[in-house]
C-alpha positions as CSV (number, residue, x, y, z in Angstrom):
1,X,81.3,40.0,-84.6
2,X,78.1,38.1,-83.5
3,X,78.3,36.4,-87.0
4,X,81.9,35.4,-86.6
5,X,80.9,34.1,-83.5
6,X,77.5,32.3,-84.6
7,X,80.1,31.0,-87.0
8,X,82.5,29.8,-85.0
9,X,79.9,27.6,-82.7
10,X,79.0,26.3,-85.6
11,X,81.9,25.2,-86.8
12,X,82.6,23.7,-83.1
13,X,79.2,22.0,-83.2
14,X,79.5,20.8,-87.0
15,X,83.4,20.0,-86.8
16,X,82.4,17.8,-84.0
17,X,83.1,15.1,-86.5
18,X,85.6,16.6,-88.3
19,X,89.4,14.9,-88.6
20,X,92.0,18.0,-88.5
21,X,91.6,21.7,-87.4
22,X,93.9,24.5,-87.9
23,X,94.6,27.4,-85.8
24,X,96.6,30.6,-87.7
25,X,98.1,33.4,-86.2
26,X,98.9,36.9,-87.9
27,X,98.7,40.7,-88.3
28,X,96.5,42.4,-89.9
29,X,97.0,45.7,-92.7
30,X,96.8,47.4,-89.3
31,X,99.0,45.6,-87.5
32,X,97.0,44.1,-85.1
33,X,97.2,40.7,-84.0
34,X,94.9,37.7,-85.6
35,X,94.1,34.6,-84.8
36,X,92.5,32.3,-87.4
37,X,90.8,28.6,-86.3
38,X,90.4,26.4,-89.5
39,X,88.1,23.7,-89.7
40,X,88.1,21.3,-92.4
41,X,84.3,20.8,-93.9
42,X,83.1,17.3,-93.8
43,X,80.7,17.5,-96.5
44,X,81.8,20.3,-98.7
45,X,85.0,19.9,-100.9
46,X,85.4,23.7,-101.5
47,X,83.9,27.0,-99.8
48,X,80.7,28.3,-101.2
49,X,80.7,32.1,-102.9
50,X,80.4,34.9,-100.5
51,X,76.4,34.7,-100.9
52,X,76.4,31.7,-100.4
53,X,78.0,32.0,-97.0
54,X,75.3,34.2,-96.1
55,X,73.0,32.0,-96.8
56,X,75.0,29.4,-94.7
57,X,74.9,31.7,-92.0
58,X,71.5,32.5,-91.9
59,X,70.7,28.9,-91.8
60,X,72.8,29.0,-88.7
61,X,71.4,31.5,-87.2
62,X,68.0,29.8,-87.7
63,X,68.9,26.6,-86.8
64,X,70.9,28.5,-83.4
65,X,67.3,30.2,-82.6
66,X,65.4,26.5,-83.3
67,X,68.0,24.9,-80.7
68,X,67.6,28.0,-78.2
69,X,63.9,27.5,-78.5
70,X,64.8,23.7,-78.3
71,X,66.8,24.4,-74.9
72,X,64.2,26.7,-73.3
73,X,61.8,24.4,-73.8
74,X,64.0,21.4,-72.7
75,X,64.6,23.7,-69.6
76,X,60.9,24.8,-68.6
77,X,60.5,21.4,-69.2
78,X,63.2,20.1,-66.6
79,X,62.4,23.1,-64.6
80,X,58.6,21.3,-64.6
81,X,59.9,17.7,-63.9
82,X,62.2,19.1,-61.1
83,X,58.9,20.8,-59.5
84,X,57.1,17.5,-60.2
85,X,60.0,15.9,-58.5
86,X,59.9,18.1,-55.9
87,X,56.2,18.0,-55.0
88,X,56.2,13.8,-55.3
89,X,59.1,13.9,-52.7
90,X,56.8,16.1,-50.4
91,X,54.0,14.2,-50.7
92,X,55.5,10.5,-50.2
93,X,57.3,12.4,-47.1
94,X,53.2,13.9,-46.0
95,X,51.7,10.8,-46.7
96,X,52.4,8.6,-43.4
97,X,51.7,11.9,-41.4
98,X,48.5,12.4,-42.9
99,X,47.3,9.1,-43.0
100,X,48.5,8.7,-39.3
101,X,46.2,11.8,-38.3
102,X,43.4,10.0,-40.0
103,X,43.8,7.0,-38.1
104,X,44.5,8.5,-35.1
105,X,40.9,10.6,-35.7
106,X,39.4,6.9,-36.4
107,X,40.6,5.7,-32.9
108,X,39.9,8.9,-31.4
109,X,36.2,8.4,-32.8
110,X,36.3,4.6,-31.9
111,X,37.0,5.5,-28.4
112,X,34.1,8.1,-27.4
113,X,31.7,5.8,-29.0
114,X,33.5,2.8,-26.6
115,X,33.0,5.8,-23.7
116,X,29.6,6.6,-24.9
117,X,29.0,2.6,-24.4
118,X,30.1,1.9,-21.4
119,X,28.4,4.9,-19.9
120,X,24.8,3.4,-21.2
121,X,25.8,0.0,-20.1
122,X,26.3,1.8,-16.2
123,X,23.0,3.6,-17.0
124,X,21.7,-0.1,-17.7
125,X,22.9,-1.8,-14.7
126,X,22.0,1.5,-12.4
127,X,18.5,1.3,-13.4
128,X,18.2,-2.6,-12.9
129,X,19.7,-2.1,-9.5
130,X,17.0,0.4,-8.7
131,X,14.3,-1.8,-9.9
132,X,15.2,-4.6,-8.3
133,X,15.2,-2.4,-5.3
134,X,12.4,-1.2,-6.1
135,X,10.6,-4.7,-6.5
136,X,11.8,-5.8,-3.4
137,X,10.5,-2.4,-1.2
138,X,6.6,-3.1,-3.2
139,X,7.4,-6.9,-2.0
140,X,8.1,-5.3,1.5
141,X,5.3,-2.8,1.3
142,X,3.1,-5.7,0.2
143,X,3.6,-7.9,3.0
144,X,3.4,-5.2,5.2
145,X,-0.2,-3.9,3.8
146,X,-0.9,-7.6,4.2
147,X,0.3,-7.7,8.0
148,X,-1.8,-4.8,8.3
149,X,-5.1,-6.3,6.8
150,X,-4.9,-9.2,8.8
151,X,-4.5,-6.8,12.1
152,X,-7.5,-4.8,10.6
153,X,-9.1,-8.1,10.0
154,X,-8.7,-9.1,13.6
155,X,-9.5,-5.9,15.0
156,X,-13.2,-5.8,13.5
157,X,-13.5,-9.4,14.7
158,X,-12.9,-8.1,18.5
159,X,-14.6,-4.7,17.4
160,X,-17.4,-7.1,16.8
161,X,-17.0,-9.7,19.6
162,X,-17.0,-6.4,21.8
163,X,-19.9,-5.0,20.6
164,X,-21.7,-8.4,21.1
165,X,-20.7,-8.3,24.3
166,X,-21.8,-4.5,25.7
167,X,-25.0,-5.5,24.1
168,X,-25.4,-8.7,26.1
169,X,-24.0,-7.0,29.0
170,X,-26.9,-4.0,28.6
171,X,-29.8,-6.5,28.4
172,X,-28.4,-8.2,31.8
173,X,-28.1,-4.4,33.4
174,X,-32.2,-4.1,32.1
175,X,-33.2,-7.1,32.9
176,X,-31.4,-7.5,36.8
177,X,-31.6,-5.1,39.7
178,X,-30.8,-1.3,39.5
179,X,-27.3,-0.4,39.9
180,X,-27.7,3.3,40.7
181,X,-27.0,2.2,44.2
182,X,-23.7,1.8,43.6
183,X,-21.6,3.7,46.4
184,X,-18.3,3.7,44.4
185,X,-16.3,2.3,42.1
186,X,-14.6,-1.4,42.6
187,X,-11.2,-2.1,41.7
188,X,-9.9,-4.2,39.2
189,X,-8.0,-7.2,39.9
190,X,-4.4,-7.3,38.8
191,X,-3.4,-8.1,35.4
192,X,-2.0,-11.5,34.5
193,X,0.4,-11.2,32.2
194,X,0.5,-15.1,31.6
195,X,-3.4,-14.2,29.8
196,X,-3.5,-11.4,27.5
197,X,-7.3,-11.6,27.0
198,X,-7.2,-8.8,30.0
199,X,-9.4,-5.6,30.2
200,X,-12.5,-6.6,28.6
201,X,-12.2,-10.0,30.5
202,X,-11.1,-8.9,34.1
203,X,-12.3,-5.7,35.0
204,X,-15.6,-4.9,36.6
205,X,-17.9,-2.9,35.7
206,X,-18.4,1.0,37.0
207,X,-20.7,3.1,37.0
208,X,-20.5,6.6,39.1
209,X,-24.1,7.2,40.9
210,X,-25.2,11.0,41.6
211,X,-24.7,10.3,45.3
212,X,-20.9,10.0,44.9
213,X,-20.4,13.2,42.9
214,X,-19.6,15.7,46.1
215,X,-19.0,18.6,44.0
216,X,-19.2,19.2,40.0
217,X,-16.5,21.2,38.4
218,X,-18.3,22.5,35.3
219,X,-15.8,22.8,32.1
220,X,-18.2,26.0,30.7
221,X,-15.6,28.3,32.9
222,X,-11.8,28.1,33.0
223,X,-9.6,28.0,35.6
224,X,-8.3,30.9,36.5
225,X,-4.7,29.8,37.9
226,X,-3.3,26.7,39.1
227,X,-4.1,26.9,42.5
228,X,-7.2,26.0,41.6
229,X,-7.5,22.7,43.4
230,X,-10.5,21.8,41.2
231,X,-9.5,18.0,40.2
232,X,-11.4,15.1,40.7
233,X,-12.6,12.1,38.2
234,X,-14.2,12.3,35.3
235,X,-17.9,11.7,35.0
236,X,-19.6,13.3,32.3
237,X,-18.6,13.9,28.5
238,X,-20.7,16.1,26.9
239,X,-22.0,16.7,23.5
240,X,-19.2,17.4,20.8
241,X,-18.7,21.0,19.8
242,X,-17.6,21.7,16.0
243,X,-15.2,25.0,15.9
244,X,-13.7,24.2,12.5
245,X,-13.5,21.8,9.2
246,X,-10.2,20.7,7.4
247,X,-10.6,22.1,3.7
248,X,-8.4,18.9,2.3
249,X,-8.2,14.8,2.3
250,X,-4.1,15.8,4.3
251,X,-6.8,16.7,7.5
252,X,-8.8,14.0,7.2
253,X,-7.0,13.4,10.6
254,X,-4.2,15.5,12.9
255,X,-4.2,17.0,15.8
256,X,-5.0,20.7,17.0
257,X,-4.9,22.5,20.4
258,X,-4.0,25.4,23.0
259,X,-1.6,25.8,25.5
260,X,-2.7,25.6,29.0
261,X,0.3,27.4,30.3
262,X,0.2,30.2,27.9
263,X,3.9,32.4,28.3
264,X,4.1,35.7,26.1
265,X,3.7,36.2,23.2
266,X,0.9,33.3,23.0
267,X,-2.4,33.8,25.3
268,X,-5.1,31.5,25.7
269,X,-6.3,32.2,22.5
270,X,-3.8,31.4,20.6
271,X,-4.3,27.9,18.3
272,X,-1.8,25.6,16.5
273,X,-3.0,22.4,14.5
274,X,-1.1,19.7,12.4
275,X,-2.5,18.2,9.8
276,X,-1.1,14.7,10.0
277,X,-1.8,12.7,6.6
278,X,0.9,12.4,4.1
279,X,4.7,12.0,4.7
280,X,7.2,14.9,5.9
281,X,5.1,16.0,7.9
282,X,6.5,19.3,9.4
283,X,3.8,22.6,9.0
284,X,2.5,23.7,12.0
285,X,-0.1,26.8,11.5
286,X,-0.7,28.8,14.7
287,X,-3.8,31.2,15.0
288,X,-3.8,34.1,17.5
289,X,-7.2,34.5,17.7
290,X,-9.6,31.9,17.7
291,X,-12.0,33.7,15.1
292,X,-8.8,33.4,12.8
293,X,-8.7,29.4,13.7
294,X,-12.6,29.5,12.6
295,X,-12.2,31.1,9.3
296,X,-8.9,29.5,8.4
297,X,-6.1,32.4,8.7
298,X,-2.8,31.6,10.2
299,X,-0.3,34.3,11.4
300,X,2.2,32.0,11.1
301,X,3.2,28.5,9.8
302,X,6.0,27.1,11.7
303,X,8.3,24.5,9.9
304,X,9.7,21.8,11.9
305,X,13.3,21.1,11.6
306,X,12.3,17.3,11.4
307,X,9.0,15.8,10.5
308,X,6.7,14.8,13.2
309,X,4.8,11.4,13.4
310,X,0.9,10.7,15.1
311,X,-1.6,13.2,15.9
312,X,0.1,12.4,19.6
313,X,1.7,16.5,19.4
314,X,1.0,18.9,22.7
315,X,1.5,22.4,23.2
316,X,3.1,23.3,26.7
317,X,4.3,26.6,28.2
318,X,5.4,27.9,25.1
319,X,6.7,24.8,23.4
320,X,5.5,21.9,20.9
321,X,6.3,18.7,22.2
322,X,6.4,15.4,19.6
323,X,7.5,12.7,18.3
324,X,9.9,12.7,15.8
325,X,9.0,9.9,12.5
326,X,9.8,6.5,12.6
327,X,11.6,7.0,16.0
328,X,10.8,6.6,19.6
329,X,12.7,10.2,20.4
330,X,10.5,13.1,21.6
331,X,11.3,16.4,20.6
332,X,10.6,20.3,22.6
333,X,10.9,22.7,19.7
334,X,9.8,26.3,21.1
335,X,7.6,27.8,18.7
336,X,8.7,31.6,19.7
337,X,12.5,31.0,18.6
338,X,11.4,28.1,16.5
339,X,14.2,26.5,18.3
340,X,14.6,22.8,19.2
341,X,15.6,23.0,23.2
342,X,15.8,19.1,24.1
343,X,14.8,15.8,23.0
344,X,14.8,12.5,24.3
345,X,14.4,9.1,22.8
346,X,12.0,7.1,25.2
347,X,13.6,3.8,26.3
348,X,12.1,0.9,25.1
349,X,9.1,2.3,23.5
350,X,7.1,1.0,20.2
351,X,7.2,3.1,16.9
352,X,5.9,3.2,13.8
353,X,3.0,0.9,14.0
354,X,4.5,-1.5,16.9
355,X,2.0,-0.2,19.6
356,X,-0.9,2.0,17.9
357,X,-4.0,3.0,19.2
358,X,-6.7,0.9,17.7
359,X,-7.0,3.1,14.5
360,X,-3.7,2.8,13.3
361,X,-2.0,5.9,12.3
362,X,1.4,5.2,13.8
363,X,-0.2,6.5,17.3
364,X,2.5,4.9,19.2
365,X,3.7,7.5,21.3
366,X,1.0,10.2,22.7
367,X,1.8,12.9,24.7
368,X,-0.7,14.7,27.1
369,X,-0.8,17.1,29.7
370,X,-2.8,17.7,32.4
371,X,-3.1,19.5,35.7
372,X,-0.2,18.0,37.0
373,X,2.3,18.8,34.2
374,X,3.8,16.9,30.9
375,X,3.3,12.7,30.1
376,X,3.9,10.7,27.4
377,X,1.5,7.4,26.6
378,X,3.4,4.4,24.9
379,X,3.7,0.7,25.2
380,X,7.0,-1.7,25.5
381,X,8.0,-5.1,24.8
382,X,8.3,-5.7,28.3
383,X,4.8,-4.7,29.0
384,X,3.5,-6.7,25.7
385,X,1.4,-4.3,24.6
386,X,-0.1,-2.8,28.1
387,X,-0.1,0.8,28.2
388,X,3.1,2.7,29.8
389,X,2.7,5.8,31.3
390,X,6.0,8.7,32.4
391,X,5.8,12.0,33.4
392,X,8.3,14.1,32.0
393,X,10.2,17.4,32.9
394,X,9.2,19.5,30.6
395,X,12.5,21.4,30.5
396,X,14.7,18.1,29.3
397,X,12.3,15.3,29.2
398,X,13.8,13.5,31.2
399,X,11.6,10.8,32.7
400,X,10.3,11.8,36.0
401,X,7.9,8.2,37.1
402,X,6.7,5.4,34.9
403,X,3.4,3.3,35.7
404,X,2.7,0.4,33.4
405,X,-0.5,-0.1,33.7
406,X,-2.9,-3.0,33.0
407,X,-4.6,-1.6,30.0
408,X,-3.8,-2.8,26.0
409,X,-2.8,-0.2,23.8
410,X,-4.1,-1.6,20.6
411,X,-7.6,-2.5,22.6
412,X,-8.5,1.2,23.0
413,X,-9.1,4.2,20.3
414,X,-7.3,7.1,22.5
415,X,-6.5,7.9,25.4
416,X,-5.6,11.3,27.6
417,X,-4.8,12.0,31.3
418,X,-7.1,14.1,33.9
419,X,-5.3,15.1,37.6
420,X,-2.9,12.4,36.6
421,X,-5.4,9.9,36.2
422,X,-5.1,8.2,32.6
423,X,-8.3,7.5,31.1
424,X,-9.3,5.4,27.5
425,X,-12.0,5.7,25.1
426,X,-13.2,2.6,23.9
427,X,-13.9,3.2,19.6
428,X,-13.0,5.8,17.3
429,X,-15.7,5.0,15.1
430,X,-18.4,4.0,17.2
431,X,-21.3,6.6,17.4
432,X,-21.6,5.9,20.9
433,X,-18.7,4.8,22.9
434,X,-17.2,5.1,26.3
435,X,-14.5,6.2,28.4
436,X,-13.9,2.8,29.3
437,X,-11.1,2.3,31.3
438,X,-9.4,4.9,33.9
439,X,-5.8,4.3,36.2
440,X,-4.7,6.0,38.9
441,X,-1.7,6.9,39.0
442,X,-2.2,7.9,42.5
443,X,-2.9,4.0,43.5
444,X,-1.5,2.6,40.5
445,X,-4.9,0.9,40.2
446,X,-7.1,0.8,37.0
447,X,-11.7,0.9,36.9
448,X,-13.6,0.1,34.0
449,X,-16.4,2.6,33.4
450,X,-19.4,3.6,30.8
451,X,-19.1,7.1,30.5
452,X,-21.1,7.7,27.0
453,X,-18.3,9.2,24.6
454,X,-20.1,10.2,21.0
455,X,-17.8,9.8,17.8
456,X,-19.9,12.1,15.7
457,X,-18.4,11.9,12.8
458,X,-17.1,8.4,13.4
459,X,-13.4,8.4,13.1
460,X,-11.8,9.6,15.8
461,X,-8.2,10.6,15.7
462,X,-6.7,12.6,18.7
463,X,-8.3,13.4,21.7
464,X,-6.2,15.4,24.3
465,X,-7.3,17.5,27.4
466,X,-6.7,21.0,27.8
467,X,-6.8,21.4,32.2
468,X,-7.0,25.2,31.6
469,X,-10.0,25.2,29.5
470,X,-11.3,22.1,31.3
471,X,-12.6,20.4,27.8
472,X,-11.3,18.0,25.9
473,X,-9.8,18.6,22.1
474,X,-10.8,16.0,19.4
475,X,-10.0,15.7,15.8
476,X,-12.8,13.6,14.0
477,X,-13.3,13.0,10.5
478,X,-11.5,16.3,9.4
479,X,-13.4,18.2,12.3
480,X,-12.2,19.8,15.4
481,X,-14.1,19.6,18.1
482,X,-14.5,20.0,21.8
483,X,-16.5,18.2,24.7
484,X,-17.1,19.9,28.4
485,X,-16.6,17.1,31.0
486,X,-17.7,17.6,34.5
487,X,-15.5,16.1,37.6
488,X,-16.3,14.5,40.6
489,X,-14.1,15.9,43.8
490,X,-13.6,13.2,46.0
């Protein structure tokens, strides 16, 4: 059968061309039904011989197997172009997506790098703004160390024109009569404020003889409570006393001191001190025992909630009284609680270099304390210049009184108060200078004196007076120091 049929699709593939077929039908020797398909040769006039047709057939069947190998090849071939196809169609279809993904990277990329830009070009125009800002603050600071060198300037000119004229003034006292006859001191006449050449100009000269001192009141022994009615007017400074030497160039001036109304847990021992160069100013070291003040070992360092300003800082009853920097407003911060229990801003009063004492050191407000109670030193615009003196309560600072006195802030080197009398030293640098100038709060009248003050180490910061101890507390050229006085009752 498979050669009848290899056969047949022969015939049907050769007798494509041919002109007539025949189809027979009939029974075999069994009786079976036949059908017969005929198909005129084109090329052969007569059938071959039976081997012949075997031949033919085999040819077939060879030619049959060349076309199958033919067809499978033609199909894995079309199988191939329809992958190929397939694959192109994909990729044409991928193509815009992909190439859309890489552009959108691109712009992605473009755009931190336009980000990345901008930010430098802020970072540019930032730091251009801060150095023009910081151009025009060394501008500022420039006129304003040149402001200052011209006040410096003029204050060694009147230093010197001073000096000049104690000297003159000493040869007239050697060369006229004696003055220890003196009964008492003569006032001075009252300050015209249409001439500010006043102190040096208008006061008189005072000196206090032996025969007016009714009873001395010797600093070598404190008080012992303050009944003591022990207050008169200064007469004597003594010799300064060194307790203790700043280790650094930040005490090359501040202020140190006791309290003279000790409460627990302090005694009259117990030391604080400031030192007052720099900026931020806010450490406060406290000593319980003096030997510890000596040899330079706190028990405790405070820190101030805001930074003080001056060496103008008292200790009161249990509290640290001061200015606060670069404003007029005075602070009590308690040192047990480390609390801040009032403040008060001064009305009117100069700060930050407006009304100094003669050595600078933004010493425009000072506070002192005395037998009396609490006051703050200062000066105004309204008394150009002149010293201003208030008591304040201690408990608010509120102001209590106010004298304005008839004495120039800036002419003077310190000042402190004695039994509410406010007296000024003359030079913080001068080996030998005087207590020059006293007011009375009592009168409201002011004396010029001579009472021999000695700058030891020649630059003397902060001088304050402690009425408990009777002595006076200096700060000098990194040293703190003391000086017994002696008062005159009267």
């Amino acid at each position: 059968m498979p050669a009848v049929q290899l056969l047949l699709l022969a015939c049907m593939v050769w007798g494509a061309g041919a002109k007539a077929a025949q189809l027979r039908k009939a029974n075999d020797r069994s009786g079976r039904c036949q059908y017969t398909f005929s198909v005129a040769s084109p090329n052969e006039s007569s059938c071959p011989e039976p081997g012949q047709a075997m031949s033919a057939i085999q040819d077939l069947q060879r030619d049959s197997s060349t076309q199958r190998a033919e067809l499978e090849s033609t199909k894995a071939r079309l199988s191939s172009l329809e992958s190929l196809l397939q694959r192109l169609n994909l990729d044409q279809a991928a193509g815009p997506q992909e190439a859309q993904e890489g552009l959108q990277r691109e712009l992605g990329a473009l755009r931190k790098d336009r980000d990345r830009l901008e930010t430098q070009a802020r970072e540019l125009e930032v730091a251009y703004s801060n150095l023009l800002r910081d151009k025009s603050a060394l501008e500022e600071e420039k006129r304003r160390l040149g402001q200052e060198n011209e006040e410096l300037a003029r204050r060694l000119e009147s230093s010197s024109q001073e000096a000049a004229r104690l000297r003159r003034g000493q040869c007239l006292q050697a060369g006229g009569p004696s003055q220890d006859l003196l009964s008492g001191s003569r006032e001075v006449p009252q300050w015209n404020l249409d001439n500010l050449a006043f102190q040096e100009l208008k006061s008189e000269l005072t000196e206090v003889p032996a025969s007016g001192i009714l009873q001395e009141s010797p600093s070598d022994r404190p008080r012992t409570g303050e009944g003591d009615g022990g207050c008169g007017r200064l007469v004597w400074v003594g010799e300064p006393v060194t307790l203790r030497t700043a280790e650094t160039i930040t005490g090359k001036y501040g202020v140190w001191m006791r309290d003279p109304k000790p409460v627990h847990p302090y005694t009259q021992e117990t030391t604080w001190r400031i030192d007052t160069v720099g900026v931020d100013i806010r450490q406060v070291f406290e000593y319980s025992l003096l030997s510890d003040f000596v040899q330079g070992y706190p028990s405790r360092v405070h820190v101030l909630p805001r930074p003080l300003e001056s060496t103008g800082a008292v200790v009161y009853a249990g509290s640290l009284y001061f200015q606060a920097a670069e404003t007029r407003t005075v602070i009590r911060y308690e040192l047990n609680t480390e609390a801040v229990k009032a403040k008060k801003e001064i009305p009117g009063a100069g700060y930050h270099g407006q009304f100094p004492y003669s050595w600078g050191g933004y010493t425009d407000i000072d506070m002192a304390v005395d037998e009396t109670g609490l006051w703050v030193i200062y000066s105004t615009e309204e008394a150009k210049g002149a010293i201003v003196l208030s008591q304040l309560n201690p408990e608010n600072l509120e102001l209590e009184r106010t004298w304005e006195t008839n004495i120039r802030k800036q002419s003077v080197a310190n000042a402190f108060v004695i039994c509410g009398t406010l007296y000024t030293i003359s030079s913080y640098s001068s080996a030998d200078a005087t207590v020059n100038f006293a007011y009375d709060t009592g009168t409201g009248r002011s004396t010029s004196l001579t009472i021999p003050f000695k700058n030891h180490y020649k630059y003397t910061s902060m001088v304050d007076y402690n009425p408990l101890e009777r002595k006076l507390f200096a700060w000098d050229n990194f040293n703190m120091v003391t000086y017994d006085i002696k008062l005159a009752k009267l």
